[in-house]
Backbone bond lengths (Angstrom), bond angles and torsions (degrees), N, CA, C in turn:
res aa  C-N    CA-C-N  psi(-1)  N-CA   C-N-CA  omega(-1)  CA-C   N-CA-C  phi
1 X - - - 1.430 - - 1.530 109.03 -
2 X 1.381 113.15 127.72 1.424 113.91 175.24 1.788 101.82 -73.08
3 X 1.619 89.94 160.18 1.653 109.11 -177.25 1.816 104.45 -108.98
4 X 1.089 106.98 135.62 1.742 92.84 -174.86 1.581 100.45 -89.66
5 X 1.296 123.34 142.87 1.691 135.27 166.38 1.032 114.30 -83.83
6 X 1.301 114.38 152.39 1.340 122.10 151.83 1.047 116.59 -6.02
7 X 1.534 109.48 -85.85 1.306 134.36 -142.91 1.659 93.43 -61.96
8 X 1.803 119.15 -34.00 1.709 111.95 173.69 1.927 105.55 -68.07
9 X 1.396 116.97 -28.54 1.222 114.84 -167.71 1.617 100.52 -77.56
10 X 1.569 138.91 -49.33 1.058 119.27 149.14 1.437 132.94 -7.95
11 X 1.484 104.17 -91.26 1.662 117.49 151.82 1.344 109.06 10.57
12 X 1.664 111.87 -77.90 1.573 123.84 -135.59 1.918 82.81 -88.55
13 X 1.337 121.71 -39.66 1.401 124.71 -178.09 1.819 109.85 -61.24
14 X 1.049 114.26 -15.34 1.887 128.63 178.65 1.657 99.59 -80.28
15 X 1.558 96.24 -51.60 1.577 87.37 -161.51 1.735 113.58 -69.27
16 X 1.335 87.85 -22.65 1.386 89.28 -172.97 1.182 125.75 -73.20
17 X 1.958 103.29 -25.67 1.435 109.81 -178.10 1.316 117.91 -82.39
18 X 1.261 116.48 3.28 1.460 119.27 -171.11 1.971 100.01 -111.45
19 X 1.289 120.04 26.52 1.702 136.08 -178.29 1.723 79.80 -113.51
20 X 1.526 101.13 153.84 1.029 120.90 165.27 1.981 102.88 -81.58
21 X 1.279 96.40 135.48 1.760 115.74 -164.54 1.542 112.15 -100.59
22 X 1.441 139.47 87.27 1.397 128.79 164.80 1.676 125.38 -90.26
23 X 1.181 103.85 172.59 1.158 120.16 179.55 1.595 101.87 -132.26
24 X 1.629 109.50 112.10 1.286 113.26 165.26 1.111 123.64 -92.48
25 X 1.452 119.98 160.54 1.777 117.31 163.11 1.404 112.08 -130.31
26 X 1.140 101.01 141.75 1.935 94.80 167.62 1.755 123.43 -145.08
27 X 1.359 106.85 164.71 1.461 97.02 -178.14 1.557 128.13 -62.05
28 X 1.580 107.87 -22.10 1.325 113.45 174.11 1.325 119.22 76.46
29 X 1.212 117.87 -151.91 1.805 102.53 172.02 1.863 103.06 -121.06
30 X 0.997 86.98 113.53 1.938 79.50 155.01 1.593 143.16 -32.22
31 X 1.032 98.02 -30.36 1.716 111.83 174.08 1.760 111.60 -73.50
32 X 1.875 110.44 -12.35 1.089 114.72 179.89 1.205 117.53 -75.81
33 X 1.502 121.31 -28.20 1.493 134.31 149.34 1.286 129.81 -20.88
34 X 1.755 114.74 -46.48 1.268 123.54 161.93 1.043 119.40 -78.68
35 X 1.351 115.29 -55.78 1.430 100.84 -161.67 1.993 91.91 -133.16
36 X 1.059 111.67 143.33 1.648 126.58 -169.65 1.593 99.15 -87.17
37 X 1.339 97.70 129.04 1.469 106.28 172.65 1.605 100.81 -105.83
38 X 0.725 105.78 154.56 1.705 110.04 161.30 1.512 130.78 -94.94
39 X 1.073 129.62 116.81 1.129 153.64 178.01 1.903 103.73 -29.59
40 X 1.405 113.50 122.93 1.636 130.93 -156.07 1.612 89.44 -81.29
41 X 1.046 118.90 164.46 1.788 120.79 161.42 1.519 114.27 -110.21
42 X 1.433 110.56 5.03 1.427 122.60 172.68 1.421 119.72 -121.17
43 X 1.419 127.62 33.18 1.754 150.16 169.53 1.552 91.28 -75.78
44 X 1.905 113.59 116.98 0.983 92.75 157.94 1.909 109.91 -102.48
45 X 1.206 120.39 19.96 1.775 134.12 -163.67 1.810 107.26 -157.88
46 X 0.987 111.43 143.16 1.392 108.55 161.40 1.150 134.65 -55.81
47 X 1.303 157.37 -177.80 1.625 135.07 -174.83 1.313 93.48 -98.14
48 X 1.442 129.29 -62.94 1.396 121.23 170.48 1.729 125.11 -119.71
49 X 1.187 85.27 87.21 1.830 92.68 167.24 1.362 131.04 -32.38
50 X 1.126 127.46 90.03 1.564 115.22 145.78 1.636 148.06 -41.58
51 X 1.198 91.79 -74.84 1.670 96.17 162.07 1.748 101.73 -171.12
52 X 0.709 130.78 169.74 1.734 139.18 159.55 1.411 118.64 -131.14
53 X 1.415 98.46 151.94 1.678 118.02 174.64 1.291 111.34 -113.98
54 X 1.687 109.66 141.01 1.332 113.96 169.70 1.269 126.12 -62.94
55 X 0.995 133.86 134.42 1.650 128.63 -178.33 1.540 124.48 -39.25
56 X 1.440 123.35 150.74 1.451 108.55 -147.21 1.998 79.67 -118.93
57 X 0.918 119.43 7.43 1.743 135.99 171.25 1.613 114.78 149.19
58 X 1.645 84.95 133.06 1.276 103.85 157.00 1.550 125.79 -149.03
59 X 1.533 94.58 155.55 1.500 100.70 -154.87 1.700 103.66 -157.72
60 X 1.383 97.64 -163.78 1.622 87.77 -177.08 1.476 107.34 -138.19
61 X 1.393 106.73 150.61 1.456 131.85 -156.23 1.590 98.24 -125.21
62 X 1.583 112.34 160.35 1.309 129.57 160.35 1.861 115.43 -127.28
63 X 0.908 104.31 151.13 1.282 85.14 166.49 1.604 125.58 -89.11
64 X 1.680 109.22 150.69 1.541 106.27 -165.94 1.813 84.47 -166.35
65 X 1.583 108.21 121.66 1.127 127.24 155.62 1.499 126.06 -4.62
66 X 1.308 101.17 -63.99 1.568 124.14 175.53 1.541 121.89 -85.39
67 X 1.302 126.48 0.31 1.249 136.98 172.31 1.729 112.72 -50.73
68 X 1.056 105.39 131.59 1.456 131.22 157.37 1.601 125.85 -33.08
69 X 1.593 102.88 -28.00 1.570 116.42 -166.67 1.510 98.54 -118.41
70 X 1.506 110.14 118.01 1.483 107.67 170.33 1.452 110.74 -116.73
71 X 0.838 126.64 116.82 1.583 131.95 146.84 1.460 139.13 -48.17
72 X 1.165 132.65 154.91 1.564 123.13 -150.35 1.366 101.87 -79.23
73 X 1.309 107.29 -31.74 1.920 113.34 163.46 1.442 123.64 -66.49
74 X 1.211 92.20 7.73 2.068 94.50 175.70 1.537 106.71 65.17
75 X 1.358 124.17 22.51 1.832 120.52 178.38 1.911 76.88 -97.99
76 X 1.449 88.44 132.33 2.252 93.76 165.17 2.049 88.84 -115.01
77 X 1.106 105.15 156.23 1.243 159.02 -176.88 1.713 107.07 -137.12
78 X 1.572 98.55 130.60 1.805 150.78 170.88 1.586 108.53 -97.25
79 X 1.195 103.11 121.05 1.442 118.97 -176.43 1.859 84.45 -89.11
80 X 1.506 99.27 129.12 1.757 104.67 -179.42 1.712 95.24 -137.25
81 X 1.407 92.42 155.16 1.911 94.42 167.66 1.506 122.68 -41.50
82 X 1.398 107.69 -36.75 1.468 107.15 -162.46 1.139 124.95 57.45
83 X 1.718 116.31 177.84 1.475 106.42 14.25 1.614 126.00 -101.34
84 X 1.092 131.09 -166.22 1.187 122.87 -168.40 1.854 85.44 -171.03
85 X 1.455 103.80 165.37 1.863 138.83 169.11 1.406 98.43 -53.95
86 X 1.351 147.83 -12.55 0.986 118.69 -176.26 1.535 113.75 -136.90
87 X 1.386 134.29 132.29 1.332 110.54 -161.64 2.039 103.47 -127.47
88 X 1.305 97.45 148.23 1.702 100.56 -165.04 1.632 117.54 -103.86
89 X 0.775 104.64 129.35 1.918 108.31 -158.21 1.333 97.68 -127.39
90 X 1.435 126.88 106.33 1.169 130.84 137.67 1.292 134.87 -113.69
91 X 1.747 112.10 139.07 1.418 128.91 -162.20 1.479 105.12 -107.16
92 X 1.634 125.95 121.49 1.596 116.18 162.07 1.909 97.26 -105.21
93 X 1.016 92.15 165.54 1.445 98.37 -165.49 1.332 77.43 -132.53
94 X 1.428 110.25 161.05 2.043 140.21 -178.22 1.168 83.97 -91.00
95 X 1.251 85.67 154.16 1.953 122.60 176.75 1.727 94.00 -59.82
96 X 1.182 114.35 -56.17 1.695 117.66 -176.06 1.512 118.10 -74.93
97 X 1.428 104.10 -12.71 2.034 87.57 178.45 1.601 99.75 -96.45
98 X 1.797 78.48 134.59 1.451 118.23 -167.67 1.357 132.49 37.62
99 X 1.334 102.64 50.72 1.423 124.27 175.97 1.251 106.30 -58.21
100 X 1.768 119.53 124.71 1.571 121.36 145.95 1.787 81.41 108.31
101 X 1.408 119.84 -2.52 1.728 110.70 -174.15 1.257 105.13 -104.86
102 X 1.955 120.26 129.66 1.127 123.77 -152.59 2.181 76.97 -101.30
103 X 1.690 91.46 126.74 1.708 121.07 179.38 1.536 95.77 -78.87
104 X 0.829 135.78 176.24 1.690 167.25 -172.22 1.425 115.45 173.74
105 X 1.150 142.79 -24.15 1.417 136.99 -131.46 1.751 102.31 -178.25
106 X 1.805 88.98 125.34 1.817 93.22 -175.69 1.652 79.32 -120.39
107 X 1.753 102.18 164.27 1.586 108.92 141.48 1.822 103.20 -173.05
108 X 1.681 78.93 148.32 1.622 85.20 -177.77 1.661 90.99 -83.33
109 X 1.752 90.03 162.68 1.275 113.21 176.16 1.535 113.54 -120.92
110 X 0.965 161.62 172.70 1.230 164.44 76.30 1.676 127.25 -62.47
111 X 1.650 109.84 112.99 1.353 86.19 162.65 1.196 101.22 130.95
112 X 1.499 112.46 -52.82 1.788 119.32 165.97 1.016 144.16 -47.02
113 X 1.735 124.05 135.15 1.502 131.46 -138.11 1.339 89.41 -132.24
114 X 1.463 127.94 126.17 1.616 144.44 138.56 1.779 98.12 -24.45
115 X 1.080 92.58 162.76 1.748 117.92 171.22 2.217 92.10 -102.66
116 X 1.417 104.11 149.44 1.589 103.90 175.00 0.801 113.78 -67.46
117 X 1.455 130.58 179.14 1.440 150.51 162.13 1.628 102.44 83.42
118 X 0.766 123.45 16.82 1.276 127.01 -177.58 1.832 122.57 -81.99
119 X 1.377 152.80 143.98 1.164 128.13 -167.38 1.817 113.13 -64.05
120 X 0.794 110.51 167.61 1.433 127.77 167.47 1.200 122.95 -52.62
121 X 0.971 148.48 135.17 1.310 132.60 -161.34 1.899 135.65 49.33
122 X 1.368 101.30 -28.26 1.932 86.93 168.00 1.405 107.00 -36.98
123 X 1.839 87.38 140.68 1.476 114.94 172.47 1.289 101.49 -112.21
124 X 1.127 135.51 -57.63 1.372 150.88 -161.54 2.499 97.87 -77.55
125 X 1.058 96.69 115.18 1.724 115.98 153.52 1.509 133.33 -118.50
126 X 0.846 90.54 140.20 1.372 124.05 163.38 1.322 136.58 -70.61
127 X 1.346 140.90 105.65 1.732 134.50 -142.37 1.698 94.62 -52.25
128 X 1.789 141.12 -39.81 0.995 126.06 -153.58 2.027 92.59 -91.02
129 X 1.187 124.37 9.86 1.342 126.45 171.40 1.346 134.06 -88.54
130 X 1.816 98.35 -3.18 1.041 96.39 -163.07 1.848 97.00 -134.39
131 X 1.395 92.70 121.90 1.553 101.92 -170.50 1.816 105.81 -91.30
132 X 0.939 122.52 -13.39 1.556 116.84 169.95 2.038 108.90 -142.73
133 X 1.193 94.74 114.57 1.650 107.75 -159.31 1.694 105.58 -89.42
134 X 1.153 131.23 -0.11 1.491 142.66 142.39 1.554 88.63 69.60
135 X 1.479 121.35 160.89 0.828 145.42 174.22 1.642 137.38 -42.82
136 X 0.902 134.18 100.09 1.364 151.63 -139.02 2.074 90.47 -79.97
137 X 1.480 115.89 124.80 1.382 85.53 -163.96 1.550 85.14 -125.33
138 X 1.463 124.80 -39.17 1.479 123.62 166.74 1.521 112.70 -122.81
139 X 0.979 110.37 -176.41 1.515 116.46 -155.42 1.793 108.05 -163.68
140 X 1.273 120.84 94.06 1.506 133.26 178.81 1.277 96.83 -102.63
141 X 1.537 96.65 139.41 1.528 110.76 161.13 1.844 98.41 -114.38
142 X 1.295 99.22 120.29 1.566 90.58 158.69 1.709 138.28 -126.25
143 X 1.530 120.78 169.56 1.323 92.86 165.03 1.582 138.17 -45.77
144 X 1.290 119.17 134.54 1.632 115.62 -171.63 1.229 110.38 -64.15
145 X 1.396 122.31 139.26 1.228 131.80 -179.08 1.193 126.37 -144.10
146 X 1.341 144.21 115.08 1.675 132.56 -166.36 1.205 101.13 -74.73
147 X 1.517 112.32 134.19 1.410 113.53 143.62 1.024 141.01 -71.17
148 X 1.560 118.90 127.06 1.476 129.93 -175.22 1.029 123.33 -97.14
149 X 1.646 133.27 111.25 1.101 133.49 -140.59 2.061 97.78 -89.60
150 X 1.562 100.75 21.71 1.238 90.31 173.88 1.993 103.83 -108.25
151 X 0.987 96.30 10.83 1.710 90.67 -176.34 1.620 98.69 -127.98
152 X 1.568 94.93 156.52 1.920 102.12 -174.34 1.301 84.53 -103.89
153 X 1.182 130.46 118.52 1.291 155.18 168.20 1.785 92.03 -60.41
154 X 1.137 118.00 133.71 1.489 130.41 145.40 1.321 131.01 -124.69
155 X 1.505 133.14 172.62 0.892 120.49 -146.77 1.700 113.86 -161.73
156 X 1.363 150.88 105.18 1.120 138.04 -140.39 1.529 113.51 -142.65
157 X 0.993 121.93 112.53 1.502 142.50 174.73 1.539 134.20 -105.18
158 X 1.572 113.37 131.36 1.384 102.13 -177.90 1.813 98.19 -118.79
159 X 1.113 115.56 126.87 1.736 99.37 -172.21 1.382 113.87 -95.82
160 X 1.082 141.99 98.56 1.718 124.76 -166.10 1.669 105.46 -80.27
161 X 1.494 110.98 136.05 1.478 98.08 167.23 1.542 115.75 -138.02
């Protein structure tokens, strides 16, 4: 059995960064409130979509002690030229997308295409906006939480590949 390298995990971290990158949210199920399910490894969509935003940057990171980027596991990551195996995705979301909608459920996307006619520049969709929903690449379940259309939600990812 071959072993994949770096140098292929690079590779696979290029192709990906060059796909258009979202961040979905959705209501999820309510019953998750009680009792926690765990997140499937075969989701190719969220259970209930809200809307998603395109990534507000991504780029590539290494990890380094002193890095700027901490993770909930306490590993920090250095934003570097690249490229490199691991790639860094952060999403801010508007004060107004999906205000007053109780979240459960994140997932990155790669890959996903708007429907036309749409303005120029939107970042932020809507499940009926989006005519090709691209590849489902992680999948969070979290505690439910309303969004308050008075805070810019952000959002921070390190992808290892």
């Amino acid at each position: 059995m071959a072993t994949l390298q770096d140098d292929g995990r690079i590779a696979l971290a290029m192709a990906m960064a060059a796909q258009p990158v979202h961040l979905a949210w959705g209501r999820g199920l309510p019953a998750w409130d009680a009792v926690a399910e765990p997140e499937p490894s075969n989701a190719t969509a969220l259970v209930d979509e809200v809307g998603r935003r395109l990534a507000t940057f991504v780029g590539y990171v290494e990890p380094n002690p002193a890095g700027e980027i901490e993770l909930p596991s306490g590993s920090k990551y250095a934003v570097v030229a690249g490229p490199t195996r691991w790639l860094y995705v952060r999403v801010v979301f508007n004060f107004e997308d999906a205000d007053g909608e109780t979240i459960r459920e994140l997932g990155i996307t790669f890959g996903a295409a708007p429907v036309g006619g749409l303005p120029a520049g939107q970042r932020y969709f809507t499940p009926a906006q989006i005519a090709q929903p691209g590849r489902l690449y992680t999948l969070e379940r979290v505690p439910a939480f309303t969004r308050n259309g008075a805070v810019r939600q952000t959002f921070e990812y390190v992808l290892p590949f």
